[in-house]
C-alpha positions in Angstrom: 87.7 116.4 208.8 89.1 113.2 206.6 91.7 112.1 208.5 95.2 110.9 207.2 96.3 113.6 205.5 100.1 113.1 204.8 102.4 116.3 203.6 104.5 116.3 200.4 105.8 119.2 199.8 105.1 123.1 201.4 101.5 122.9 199.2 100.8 119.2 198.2 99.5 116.7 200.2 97.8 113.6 199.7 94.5 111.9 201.7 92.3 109.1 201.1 89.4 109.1 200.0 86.6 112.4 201.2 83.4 113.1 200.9 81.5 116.2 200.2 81.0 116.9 204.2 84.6 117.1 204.3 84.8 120.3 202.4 84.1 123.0 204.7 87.2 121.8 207.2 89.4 121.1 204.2 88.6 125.1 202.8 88.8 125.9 206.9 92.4 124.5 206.4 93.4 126.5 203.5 93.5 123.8 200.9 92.6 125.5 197.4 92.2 122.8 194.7 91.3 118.9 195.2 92.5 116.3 192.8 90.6 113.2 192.5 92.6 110.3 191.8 89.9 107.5 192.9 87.8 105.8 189.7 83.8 106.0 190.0 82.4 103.2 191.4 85.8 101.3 193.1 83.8 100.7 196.1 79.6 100.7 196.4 80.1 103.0 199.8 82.5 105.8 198.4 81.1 108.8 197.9 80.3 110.1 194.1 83.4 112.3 192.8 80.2 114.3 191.2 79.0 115.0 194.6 82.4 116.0 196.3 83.2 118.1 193.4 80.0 120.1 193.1 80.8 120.7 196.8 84.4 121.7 196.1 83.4 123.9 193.3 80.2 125.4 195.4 83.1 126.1 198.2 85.1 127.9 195.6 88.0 125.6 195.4 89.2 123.8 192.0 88.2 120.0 191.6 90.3 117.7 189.0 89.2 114.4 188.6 92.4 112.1 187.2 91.5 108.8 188.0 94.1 105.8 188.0 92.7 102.4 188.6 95.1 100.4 190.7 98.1 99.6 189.4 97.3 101.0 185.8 99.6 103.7 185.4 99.4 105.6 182.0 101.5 108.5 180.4 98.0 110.2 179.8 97.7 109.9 183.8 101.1 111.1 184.6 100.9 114.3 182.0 97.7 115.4 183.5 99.1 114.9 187.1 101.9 116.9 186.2 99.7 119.8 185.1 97.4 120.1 187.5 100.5 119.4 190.3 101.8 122.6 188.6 98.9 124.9 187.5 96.2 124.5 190.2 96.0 126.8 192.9 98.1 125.5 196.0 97.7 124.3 198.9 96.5 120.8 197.0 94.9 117.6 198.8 95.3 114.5 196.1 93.1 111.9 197.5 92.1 108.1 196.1 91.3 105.6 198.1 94.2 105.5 200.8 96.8 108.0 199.4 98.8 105.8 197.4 97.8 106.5 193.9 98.0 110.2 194.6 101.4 110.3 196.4 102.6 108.0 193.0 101.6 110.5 190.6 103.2 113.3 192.7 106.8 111.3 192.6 106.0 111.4 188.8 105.0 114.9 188.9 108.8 116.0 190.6 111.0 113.7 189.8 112.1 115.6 186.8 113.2 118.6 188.7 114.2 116.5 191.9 115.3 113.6 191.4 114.3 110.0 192.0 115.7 109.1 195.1 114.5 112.5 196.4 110.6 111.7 195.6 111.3 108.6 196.9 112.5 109.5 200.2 109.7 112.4 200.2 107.0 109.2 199.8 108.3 106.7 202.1 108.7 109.6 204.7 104.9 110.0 204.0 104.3 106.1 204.3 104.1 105.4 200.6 106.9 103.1 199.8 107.6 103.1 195.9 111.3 101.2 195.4 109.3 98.7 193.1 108.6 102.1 190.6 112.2 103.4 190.9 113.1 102.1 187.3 110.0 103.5 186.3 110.7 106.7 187.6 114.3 106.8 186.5 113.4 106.5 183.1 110.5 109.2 183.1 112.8 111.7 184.8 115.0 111.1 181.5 112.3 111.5 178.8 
């Protein structure tokens, strides 16, 4: 199975990147929905999110694809990420290419309901050090 995973919460965690031979083991582990957070194309070797979806799907687990290109972080992004943190069926695996991206939009995705220094502990525990987004952050929780 992809290795790396790294838990968030009770039913969110985030990988890098997987590939459509990965989904048995990660429906073995329970996981119910995948969210794609790795743009088509980054790399020539990664697998297409076309094909890891149709497997996901096929496996009967929910695929979302919200991609977010390096550092180009959009309200359009964070919205979706907050809906499909919330409404997809859980346990989640958020993958891009290392984790990064996914565990980012998952800060976004909480910090209204707990608090900045909390998603930021939550990350860094996970390996994903965000201090850099913290104004960022401090003002979404606001809006």
């Amino acid at each position: 199975m992809v290795g790396g995973i790294s838990q968030l919460s009770d039913d969110v965690y985030v990988a890098g990147q997987i590939s459509a031979e990965d989904i048995p083991a990660l429906v073995e582990a329970g996981f119910k929905s995948i969210i794609n957070n790795r743009p088509d194309d980054e790399d020539c070797s990664q697998p297409s999110r076309i094909d890891v979806g149709m497997a996901a799907l096929g496996a009967g687990m929910e695929y979302l694809y919200i991609p977010m290109s390096g550092a180009q972080l959009t309200a359009e992004t964070i919205e979706k990420s907050v809906e499909a943190f919330r409404d997809l069926p859980k346990p989640i695996l958020a993958h891009c290419a290392g984790g990064p991206r996914s565990a980012l939009l998952w800060a976004f995705s909480n910090v209204k309901a707990d608090g900045v220094d909390s998603v930021l502990a939550t990350t860094a525990s996970a390996g994903f050090t965000f201090e850099q987004f913290r104004p960022m952050l401090e003002q979404y929780a606001q809006d």
